[in-house]
N, C-alpha and C positions, 0 to 999 in steps of 0.2 A: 920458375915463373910460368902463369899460365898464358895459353894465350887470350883469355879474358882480359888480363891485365897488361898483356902487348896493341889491344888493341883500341885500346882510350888513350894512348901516349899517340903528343903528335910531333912531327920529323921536323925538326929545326937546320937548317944549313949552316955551319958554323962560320963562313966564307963572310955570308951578307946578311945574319942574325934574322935570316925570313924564313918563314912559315913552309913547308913545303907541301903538307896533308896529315892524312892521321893513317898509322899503318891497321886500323880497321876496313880502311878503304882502299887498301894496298894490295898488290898480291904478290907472292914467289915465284921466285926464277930456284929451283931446285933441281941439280944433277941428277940424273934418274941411277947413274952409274954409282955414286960417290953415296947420295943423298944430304950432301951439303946445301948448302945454303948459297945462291952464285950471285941474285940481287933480288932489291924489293923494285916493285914497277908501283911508281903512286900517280895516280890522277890528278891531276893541275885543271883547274877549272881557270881558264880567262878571257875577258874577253867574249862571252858569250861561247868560246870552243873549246873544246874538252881535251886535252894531249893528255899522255903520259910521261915521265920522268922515271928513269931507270938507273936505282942506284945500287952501282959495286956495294957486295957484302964487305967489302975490304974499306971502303967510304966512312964506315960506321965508327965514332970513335966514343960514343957514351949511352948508354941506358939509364935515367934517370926515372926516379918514381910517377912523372908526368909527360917527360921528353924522350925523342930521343935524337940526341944530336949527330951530323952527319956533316962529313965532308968534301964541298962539290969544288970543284974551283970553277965551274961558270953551271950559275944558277940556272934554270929555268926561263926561258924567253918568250 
């Protein structure tokens, strides 16, 4: 997959079926040691204030041609 096409999919929390961002807007947390993948950091706009949400690579449980779903146990606030 490229990352053209990782980065039109956007991050669903499978906990409380909300929207979290789109991982073109995202960035990595990558081992400089390993070069794995440790989490994605996504932008939360609310509110008028901008946070980030930092999610475990391990979080992740599906890649869909549109989505891609993830799971938080406490969403975004």
């Amino acid at each position: 997959m490229r990352m053209s096409e990782l980065a039109s999919k956007d991050i669903i929390n499978l906990t409380d079926g909300g929207r979290l961002g789109s991982l073109g807007d995202s960035d990595l947390i990558i081992d400089a040691q390993t070069g794995t993948i440790e989490a994605i950091v996504v932008p939360v706009r609310r509110r008028r204030r901008s946070e980030r949400i930092k999610i475990p690579w391990t979080a992740i449980r599906r890649g869909g041609p549109e989505v891609m779903i993830v799971y938080l146990q406490e969403g975004p606030k």
